[in-house]
MARMARKOL-27262 format. One record per residue (C-alpha): residue in one letter; x, y, z. Coordinates in pm, whole numbers, plus 50000, padded with zeros to 5 digits. Each point is the difference from the previous one (the first is absolute). Layout:
BEGIN
AXYZ
...
***
This chain:
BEGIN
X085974133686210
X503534990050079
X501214990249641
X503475007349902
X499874972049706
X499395005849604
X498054971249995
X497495012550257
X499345029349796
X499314974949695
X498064980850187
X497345030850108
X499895008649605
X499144966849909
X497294989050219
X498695031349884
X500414989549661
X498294964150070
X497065016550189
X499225026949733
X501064984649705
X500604958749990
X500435002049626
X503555011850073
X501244969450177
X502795000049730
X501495032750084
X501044988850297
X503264993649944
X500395034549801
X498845015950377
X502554982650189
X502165018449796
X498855033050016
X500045000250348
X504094995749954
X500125035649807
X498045015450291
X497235012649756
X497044978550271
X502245015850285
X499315036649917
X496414991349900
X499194982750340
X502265031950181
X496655025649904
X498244995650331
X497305027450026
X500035002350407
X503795016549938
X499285034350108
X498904979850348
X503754989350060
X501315021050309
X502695001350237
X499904987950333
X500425032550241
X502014987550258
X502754979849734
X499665019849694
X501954976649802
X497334971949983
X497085006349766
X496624977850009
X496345009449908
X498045016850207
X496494978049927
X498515018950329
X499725036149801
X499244981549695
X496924982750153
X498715028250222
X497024994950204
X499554968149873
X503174982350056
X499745012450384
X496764978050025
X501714969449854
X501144967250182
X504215001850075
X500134968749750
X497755017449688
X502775025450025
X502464979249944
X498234984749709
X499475036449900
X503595011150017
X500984968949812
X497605009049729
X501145035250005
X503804993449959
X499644970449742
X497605021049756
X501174995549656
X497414996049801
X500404960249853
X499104977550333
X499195030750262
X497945029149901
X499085033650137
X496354985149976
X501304971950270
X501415021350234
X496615028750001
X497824960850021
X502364993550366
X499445036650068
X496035001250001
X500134962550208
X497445005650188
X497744997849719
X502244976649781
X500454976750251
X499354964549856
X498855015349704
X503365007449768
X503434980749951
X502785016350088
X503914989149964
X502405003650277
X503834993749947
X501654984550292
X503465012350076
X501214969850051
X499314962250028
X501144972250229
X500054961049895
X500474969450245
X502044972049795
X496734975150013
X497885024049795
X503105022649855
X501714970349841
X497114993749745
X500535042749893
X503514998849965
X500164968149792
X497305016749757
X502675031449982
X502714975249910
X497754987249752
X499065031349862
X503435010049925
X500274969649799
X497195012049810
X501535033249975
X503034983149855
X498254977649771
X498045031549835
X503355019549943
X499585021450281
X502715005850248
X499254973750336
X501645021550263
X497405032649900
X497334970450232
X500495013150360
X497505008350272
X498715038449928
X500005009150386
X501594985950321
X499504961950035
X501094986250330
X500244959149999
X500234984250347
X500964963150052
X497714993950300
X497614969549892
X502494972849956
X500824990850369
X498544963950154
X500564991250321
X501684966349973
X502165007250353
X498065013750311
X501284992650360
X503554995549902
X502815025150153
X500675010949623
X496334998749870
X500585031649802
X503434994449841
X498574964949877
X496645012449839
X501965025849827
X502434972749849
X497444984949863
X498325028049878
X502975003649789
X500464969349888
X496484990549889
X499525033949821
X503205003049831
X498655005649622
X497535025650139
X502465020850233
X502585000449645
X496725008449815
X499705030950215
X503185013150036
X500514994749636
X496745025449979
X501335026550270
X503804999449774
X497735007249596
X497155014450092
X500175039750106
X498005012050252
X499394962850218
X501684994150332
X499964967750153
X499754995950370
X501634966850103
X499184969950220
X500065001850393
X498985037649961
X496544999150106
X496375000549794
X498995021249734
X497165023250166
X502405002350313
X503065013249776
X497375021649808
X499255015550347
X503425004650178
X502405004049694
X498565007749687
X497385025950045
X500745036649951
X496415014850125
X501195027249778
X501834993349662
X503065027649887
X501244994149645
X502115024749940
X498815024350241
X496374995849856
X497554987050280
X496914975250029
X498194978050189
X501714963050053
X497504978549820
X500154958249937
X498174971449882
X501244965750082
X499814964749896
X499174990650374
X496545004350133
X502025012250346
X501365031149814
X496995024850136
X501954996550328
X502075033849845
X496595020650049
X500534998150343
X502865021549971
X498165025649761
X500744986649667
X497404989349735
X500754962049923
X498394967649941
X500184965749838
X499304992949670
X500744971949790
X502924986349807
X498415011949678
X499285035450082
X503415004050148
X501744991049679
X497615024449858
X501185025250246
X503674990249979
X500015007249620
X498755039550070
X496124993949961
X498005013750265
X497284980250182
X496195004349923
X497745002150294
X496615008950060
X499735033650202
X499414980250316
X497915008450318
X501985011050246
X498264990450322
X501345016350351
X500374982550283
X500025018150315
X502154989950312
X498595012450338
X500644990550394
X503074982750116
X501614967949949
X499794974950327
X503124993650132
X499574959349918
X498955003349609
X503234994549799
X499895016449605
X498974966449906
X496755005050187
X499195036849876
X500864980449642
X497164974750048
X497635020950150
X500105028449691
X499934969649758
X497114991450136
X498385033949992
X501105004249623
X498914967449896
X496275010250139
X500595037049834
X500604985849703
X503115015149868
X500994972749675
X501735019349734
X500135035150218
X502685020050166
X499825003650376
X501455026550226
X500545007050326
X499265033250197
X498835007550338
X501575007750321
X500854960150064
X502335002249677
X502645020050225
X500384971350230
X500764976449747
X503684995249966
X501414997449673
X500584959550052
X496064998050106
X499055017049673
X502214983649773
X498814965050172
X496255014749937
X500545010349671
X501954964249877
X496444983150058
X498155021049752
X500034974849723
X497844976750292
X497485022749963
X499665003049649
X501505038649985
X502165014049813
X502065014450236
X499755015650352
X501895032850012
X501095020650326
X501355032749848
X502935011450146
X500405018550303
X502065011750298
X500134959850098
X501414990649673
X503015026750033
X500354988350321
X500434964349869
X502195009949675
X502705017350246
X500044966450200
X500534981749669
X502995023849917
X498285029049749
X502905025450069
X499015036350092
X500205012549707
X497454972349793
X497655007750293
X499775033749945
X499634997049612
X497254978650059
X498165015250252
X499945033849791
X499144982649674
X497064981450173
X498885028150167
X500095024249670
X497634970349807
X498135002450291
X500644955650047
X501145003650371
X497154993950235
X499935020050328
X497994993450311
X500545036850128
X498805015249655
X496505021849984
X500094987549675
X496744976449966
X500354958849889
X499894993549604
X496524988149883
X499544960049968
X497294981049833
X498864987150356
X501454996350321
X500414970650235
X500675006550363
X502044973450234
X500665005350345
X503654991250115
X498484997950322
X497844973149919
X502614974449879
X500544972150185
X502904969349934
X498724975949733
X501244972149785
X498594991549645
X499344965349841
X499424975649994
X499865001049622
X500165036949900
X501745030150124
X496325018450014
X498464977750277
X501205014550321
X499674983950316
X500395016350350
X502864987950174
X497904994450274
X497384979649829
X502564978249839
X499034966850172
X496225001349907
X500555011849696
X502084971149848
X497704974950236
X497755016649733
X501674991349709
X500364967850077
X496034995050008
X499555021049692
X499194988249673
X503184996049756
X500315037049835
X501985027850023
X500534998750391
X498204963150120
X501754967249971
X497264980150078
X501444973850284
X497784975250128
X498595007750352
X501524969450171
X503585008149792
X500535034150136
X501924983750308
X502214979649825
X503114996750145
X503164984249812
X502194991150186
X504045002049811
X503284989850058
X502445030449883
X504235000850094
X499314971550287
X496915020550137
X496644995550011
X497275028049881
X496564999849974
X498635018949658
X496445010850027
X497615024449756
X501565031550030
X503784992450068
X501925020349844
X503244986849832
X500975029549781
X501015037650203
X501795018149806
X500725039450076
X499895019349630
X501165038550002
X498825006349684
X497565022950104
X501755009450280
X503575007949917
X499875036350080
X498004991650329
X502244994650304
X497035000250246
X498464968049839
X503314983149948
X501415009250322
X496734991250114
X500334964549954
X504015001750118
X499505011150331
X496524974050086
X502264971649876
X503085015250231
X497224997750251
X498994967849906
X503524986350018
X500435013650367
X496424987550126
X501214960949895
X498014999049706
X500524978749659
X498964994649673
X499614963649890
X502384986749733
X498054988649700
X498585035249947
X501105009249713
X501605036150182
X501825031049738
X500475036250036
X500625014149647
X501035033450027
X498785022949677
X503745019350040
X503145001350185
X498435026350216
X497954978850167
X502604976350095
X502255030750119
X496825017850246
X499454963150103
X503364991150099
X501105031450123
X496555002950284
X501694964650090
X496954983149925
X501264977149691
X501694974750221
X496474994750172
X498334994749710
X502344973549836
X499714983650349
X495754992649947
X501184988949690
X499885033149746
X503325000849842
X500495019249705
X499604981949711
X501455025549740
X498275032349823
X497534996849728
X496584988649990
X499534963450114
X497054989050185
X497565021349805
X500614986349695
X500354966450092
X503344996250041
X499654977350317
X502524972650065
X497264969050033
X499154989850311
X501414970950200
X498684967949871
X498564994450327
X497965026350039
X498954996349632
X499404962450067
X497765010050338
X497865031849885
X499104976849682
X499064973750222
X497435014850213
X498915022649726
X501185029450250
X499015039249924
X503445011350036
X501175031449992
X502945028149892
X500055031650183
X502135027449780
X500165040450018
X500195004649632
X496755006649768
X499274967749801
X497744971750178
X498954985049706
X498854963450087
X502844975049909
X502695028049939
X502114990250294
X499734959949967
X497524979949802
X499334984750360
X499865030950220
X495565010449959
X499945027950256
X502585032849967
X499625027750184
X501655035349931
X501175021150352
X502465017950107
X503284989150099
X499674995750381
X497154984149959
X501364978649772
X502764984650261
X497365002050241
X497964974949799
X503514980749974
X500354997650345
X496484991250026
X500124971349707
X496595007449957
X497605023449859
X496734984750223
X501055024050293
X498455024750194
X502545024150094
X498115015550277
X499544973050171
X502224967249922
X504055005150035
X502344997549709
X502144973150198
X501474991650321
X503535017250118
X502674994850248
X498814984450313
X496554988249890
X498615035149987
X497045008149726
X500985024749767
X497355020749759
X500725027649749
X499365029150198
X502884987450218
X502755003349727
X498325026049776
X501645030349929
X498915032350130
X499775033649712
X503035015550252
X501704967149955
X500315005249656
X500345036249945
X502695002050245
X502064973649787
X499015016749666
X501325031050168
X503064983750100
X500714973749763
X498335010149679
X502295030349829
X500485013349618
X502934979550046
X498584969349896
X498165014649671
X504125015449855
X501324963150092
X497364987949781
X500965022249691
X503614994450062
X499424960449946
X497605005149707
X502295024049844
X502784976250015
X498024970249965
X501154965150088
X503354977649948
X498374972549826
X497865026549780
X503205018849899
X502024967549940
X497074989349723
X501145000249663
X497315007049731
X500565005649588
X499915042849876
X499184992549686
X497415025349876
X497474965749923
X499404976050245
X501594966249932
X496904974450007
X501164967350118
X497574974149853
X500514974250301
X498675027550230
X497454992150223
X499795033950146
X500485025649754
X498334996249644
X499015021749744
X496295004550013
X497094988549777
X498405029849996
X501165012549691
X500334964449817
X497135011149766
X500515038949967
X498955015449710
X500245035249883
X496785008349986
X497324988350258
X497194978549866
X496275009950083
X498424982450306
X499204961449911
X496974984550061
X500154975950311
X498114967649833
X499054970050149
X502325007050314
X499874972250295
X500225012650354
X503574991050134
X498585007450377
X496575010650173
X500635016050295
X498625013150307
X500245039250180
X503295013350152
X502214981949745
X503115022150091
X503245001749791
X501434975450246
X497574971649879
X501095015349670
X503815007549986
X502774975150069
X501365007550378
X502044981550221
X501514968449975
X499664976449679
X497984964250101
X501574970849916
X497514987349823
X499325033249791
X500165005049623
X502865026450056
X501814971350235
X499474977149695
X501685025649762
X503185005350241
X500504962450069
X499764995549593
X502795020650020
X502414983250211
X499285019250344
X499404982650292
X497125014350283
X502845012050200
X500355026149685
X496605007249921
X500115034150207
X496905022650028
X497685012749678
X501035037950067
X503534986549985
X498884987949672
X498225027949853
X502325010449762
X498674965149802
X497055000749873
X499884960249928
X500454993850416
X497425030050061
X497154983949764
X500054967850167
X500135014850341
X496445023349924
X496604983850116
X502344977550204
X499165009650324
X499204970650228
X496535021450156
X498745010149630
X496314986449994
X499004993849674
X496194992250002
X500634975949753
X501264979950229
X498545004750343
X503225002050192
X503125020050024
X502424994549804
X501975009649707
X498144980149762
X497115003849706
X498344980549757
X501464999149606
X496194991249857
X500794986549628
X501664973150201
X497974999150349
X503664997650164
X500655016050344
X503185015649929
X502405026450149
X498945033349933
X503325006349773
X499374965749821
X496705007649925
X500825032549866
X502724985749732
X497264973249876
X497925030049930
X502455021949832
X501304966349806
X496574997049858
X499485032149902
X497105004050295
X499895039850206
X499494997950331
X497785027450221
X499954999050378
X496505003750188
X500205012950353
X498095019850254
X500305031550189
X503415021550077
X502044980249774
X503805009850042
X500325006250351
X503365006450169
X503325005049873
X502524979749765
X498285014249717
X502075003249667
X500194961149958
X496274998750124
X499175012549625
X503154988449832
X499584963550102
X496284996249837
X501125018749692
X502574970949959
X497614976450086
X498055009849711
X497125015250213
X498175027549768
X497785014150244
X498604996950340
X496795005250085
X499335009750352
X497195015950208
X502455029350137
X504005006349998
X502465017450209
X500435027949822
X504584994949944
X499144962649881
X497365013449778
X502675021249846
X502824972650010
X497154980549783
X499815026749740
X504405006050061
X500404963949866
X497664998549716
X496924980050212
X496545016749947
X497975003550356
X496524997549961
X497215003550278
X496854984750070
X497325028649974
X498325008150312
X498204972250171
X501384974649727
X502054972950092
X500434961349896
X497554987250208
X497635027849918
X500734993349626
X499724959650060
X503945001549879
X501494963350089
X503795010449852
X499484969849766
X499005016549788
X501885017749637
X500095037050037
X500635027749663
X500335032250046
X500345027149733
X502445027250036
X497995035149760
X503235014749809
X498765031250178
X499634990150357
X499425029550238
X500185000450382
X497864982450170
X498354985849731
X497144973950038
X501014968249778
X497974966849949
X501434969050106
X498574964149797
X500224967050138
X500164962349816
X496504999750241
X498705026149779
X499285024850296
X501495030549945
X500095027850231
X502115034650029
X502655013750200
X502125034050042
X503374999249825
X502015014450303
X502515028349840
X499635033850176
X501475021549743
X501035000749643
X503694995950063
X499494966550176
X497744989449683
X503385008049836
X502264981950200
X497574962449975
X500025007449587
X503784997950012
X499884971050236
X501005015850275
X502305026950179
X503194974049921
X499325002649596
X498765033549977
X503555014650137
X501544974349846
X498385008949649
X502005038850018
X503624979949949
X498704980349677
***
């Protein structure tokens, strides 16, 4: 690992310490010290696989191990990314937290697989400020701790390379004005003032964190074109580039050949303080490209097509990689796009290994001659560089799952989640469809004799006519295609066709282009196809994620007033990957994921009730009927202007502007004292609960008695249901809490603006306007406090509880946890008071996040559920915790009913059972500085 800090080293000894020993919680302090005399630093400098260290033969001056000769046979059978795990192991043997026994276990994976935990320490981790606030404040408050316990504050630094990027702040309160961009970011400023001096106070104390500014781009994107090293040199000593991320988006960096993925907010301070991650020995399923790609499928397309082929291969909690002759005729921008919707499908990660098309790609993004070399030798000497031309035969996988290239065909995806895909060409039938089905996770359920409602609207002297299907939000996201020019470009040169055929987009749609970097904007503007764009309306609106997350300037009252009237299906067309139902607007049903052409052809269109094929998109000059094979653009089209346009150029202006970073970013004052100065009127930045009741020792596991259920809930509860996102409601418990504090709505701001106060953030969780709570029959962010019989907001019925002294539990149904915004998925329950949830199944991160927090996750046994059991959620549930609780352990639940029945306490290993008996990930590092 990366480490160059004392504490780091401290920290490895002591989790050893807690793991092996607890008894000798009190020596912690005694450790922190030792680490200081460099005693721990020889210890951990023993590494067994030493006499594996060699030079590399064409630089002789840069050393790494050679895991290939060390592995033998065996290694050359392995997937590319079990090497890197291996190699990782290898390296970061010492004995305490990696062992020689972990590294032979990754070895022999073909037989270990899913059947042994190994560790794996990252080389480096990336934070977006929504999710990276919350870690930073606990390092602030650490040091404090530190401080408090004699120790010396400034020893509490991040043990390996912590990038921070400011990228989830932006809202698009401008679009359609001449200086859209320059007035977003103004306000960007100005409503996140505390948090931006928060941060640069962090990148001035704390060693080893860089900050990466506003108006630079998002935090996967700068992951992929500026802060990835494919291979790491520290001090002429190689290895593989390796990250996890606080963004569910940061698997887009497998694309390029390095080993990365999302975790949450927990596990990355976890990771950030030097200890490695734990992870089953995963499956590492192989997914074979063959044929060729048609000439109208975009990456977006090939995206939806192999989600849908690893959804049905079932791939939850498993590697994938690609091989086969089709994997050469992926750019690098196609896999990276590919790879960034792994977390849809419920992998881990989706790994292209690198190959003659990566170098390619790293010399465009300005690798100098002399880094390519180094790292095409040192790949090639592990034997990580995959080569089409090689005799050498594929790695082994634990099964194999063939898609044709040839087969895929332009799609869209909605119009609830980003798994159902809908042909293009089937578009019109398909939503006539939805309209007729029952309410559920694609019907809406519209009367026969409704489904032609027109409503007619008067909007900026004109007069519309809104019907199911219009759409009023298009907005053109490149977060999963930043490093994609064709798809981009794509949409550039039909609108710039558009524009010249006569054809318009109506006002009131609610039109952005949000460009993940500055690069885009530069390829964009330099093919000359940015002015057409802005002229159908897509102006850029600044650089960050917006739409996605909800950060959606409303919609014109009018259009509000007239979909709301006629009860209208309408819809948001978007080429990012969330389509959760009421993420855009609370009154936009219908949202449909495609790629960026398609998305200003749907503009143009105003509605999604179209058959392509056969209706036109509008009428142009002189009368004449215009359809979208008329202005679409042609695969010579856009490789000529990629060829022409698109040059390494725009990747070193890039670095040059995040390397110098930004006038109002530089002008920003922030405080270098060594401990953060709390301001007690802050309604951004506040020192966490977490540790309000920290002991030094952790207390056994406490009975859960008489617990009420806070909320029953259905299947596919994701962490968006869960987690506050978006925009806080007026009439929310977290609005109430800001207005009791003297700010107006104008200055509520967004919850992951707010993250870094945990007050705003447990108001805002259970708040989302689509939560169905069985309880009460309808969505909404409501539940039912039972002493009293009140209907109450979630967060209001959750302090009554906790006033009276009452746990809570939460009862839900299958694949509990799903999607992203995951850390204050867990934390926000814990606050609530929840104890444990009791679900039918979990994603498998959420699962963990339950455990990270100090939440027990319990499951249903097979073929048990509420209904089977006759559960009402009325009832009062105790559960007893055994002082020696083992994996997987079958415990007895006992209701006020008298029923009692049994269910499977949900920890995979013995280290989680550690983690829930110190309450959590938060305590348990927090514990080593007492």
């Amino acid at each position: 690992m990366s480490c160059s800090l004392d504490v780091g080293l401290a920290v490895n000894a002591l989790c050893f310490l807690l793991y092996e020993k607890p008894c000798l919680l009190s020596a912690l302090v005694r450790c922190l010290i030792l680490c200081v005399d460099g005693r721990l630093r020889q210890q951990r400098s023993r590494s067994p696989y030493q006499p594996a260290i060699e030079a590399l033969e064409s630089h002789p001056e840069k050393k790494f191990y050679n895991v290939s000769k060390l592995g033998g046979a065996k290694y050359d059978t392995l997937p590319y990314s079990i090497r890197v795990l291996f190699e990782s192991s290898v390296r970061n043997c010492d004995g305490f937290l990696v062992k020689e026994t972990d590294a032979m276990n990754i070895l022999d994976w073909k037989t270990k697989q899913n059947h042994v935990e190994v560790p794996f320490c990252p080389a480096r981790v990336v934070l977006q400020d929504f999710t990276g606030i919350p870690a930073m404040v606990d390092f602030a408050a650490m040091r404090e701790a530190v401080r408090n316990a004699g120790g010396d504050p400034g020893k509490v630094n991040p043990a390996c390379p912590t990038d921070l990027t400011v990228d989830h702040s932006l809202q698009i309160d401008f679009s359609k004005w001449p200086e859209t961009v320059l007035k977003n970011q103004e306000m960007e400023f100005g409503r996140n003032r505390e948090r931006l001096q928060f941060f640069k106070w962090s990148s001035k104390v704390f060693e080893n964190v860089s900050i990466i500014p506003p108006e630079t781009g998002t935090a996967h994107q700068v992951n992929l074109e500026y802060l990835s090293r494919v291979v790491f040199d520290v001090k002429d000593f190689l290895h593989p580039d390796s990250v996890v991320g606080t963004d569910s988006h940061t698997t887009m960096v497998n694309g390029l050949g390095i080993l990365g993925w999302g975790v949450g907010g927990i596990e990355t301070e976890a990771v950030m303080l030097g200890m490695p991650l734990t992870l089953p020995l995963p499956e590492v399923v192989g997914c074979e490209l063959t044929g060729t790609v048609s000439p109208f499928a975009t990456s977006i397309d090939i995206v939806l097509s192999i989600t849908k082929h690893l959804r049905q291969a079932d791939v939850a909690g498993k590697f994938v990689e690609f091989f086969g002759s089709g994997v050469s005729q992926l750019s690098v921008a196609d896999r990276t796009t590919i790879a960034n919707m792994c977390p849809e499908y419920g992998a881990i990660l989706s790994f292209f290994p690198v190959d003659n098309v990566t170098l390619k790609h790293l010399k465009h993004a300005g690798f100098d001659k002399a880094k390519l070399e180094v790292t095409e030798a040192y790949l090639k000497a592990v034997k990580l560089f995959r080569n089409d031309e090689s005799s050498s035969r594929e790695p082994e996988y634990s099964q194999v799952v063939q898609v044709s290239l040839s087969s895929i065909i332009p799609y869209v995806s909605g119009p609830k989640r980003s798994q159902d895909r809908v042909a293009v060409n089937n578009m019109k039938s398909d939503f006539q469809a939805c309209l007729n089905e029952k309410s559920g996770v694609k019907g809406f359920q519209i009367a026969a004799e409704k489904q032609n409602d027109i409503v007619p609207v008067q909007y900026e002297g004109n007069e519309y006519k809104l019907s199911h299907g219009c759409v009023v939000i298009a907005a053109v996201i490149s977060c999963t295609n930043n490093c994609n020019p064709s798809v981009m470009l794509a949409a550039g040169l039909l609108a710039k066709k558009a524009v010249e055929a006569g054809l318009v987009v109506k006002p009131y749609i609610r039109t952005s282009l949000s460009p993940g970097s500055g690069m885009v904007t530069h390829y964009l503007s330099s093919s000359g196809v940015l002015p057409y764009l802005s002229k159908l309306g897509f102006e850029v609106v600044g650089y960050g994620c917006s739409t996605c997350v909800g950060n959606t300037a409303p919609l014109p009252e009018a259009i509000r007033n007239a979909i709301k009237q006629g009860d209208l299906i309408a819809c948001g067309v978007l080429s990012g990957t969330k389509n959760f139902e009421g993420r855009l607007c609370d009154c936009v049903r219908a949202n449909y994921l495609a790629s960026p052409p398609l998305v200003v052809a749907y503009a143009i269109a105003g509605t999604v009730h179209i058959d392509f094929d056969t209706e036109p998109l509008g009428t142009g000059f002189n009368g004449k009927s215009i359809y979208l094979r008329d202005i679409w653009p042609t695969r010579q089209e856009l490789h000529t202007v990629e060829e022409e346009r698109v040059i390494s150029s725009m990747f070193k202006e890039l670095k040059e502007k995040m390397e110098k970073g930004n006038k109002r970013w530089n002008l920003l004052e922030a405080p270098e004292s060594t401990l953060f100065p709390w301001d007690l009127k802050s309604t951004y930045i506040r020192c966490p609960s977490f540790f309000d009741k920290l002991a030094k020792e952790a207390a056994p596991p406490r009975a859960v008695e008489n617990a009420h259920v806070l909320l029953f809930l259905g299947d596919s509860v994701t962490t968006d249901h869960i987690s506050p996102a978006g925009s806080i409601a007026r009439s929310s418990a977290a609005a109430k809490y800001l207005t009791s504090k003297g700010l107006t709505p104008r200055e509520f701001n967004s919850y992951g603006a707010r993250r870094g106060n945990d007050a705003v953030m447990t108001r805002g969780t259970f708040a989302n306007i689509k939560l169905l709570n069985k309880f009460i029959g309808k969505p909404a962010p409501k539940t039912i406090h039972f002493p009293s019989g009140q209907t109450l907001d979630v967060f209001e019925a959750a302090e009554l509880y906790q006033k009276e002294g009452i746990p809570v539990i939460i009862l839900a149904g299958k694949k509990y946890g799903l999607g992203s915004s995951r850390d204050w998925a867990a934390k926000g329950p814990f606050l609530l008071g929840v104890k444990a949830v009791l679900a039918e199944s979990y994603e498998k991160v959420h699962r963990s996040q339950l455990i990270g927090i100090g939440i027990a996750p319990l499951q249903f046994r097979p073929g048990e559920n509420p209904s089977t059991l006759g559960l009402t959620g009325r009832e009062q549930f105790s559960i007893l915790f055994p002082p020696d609780l083992l994996p997987r352990m079958t415990l007895d639940i006992k209701t006020s009913t008298g029923k009692v029945f049994s269910v499977i306490a949900l920890f995979e290993n013995n280290m989680e059972i550690t983690l829930y008996k110190n309450g959590g990930s938060l305590n348990f590092v927090a514990r080593r500085f007492l």
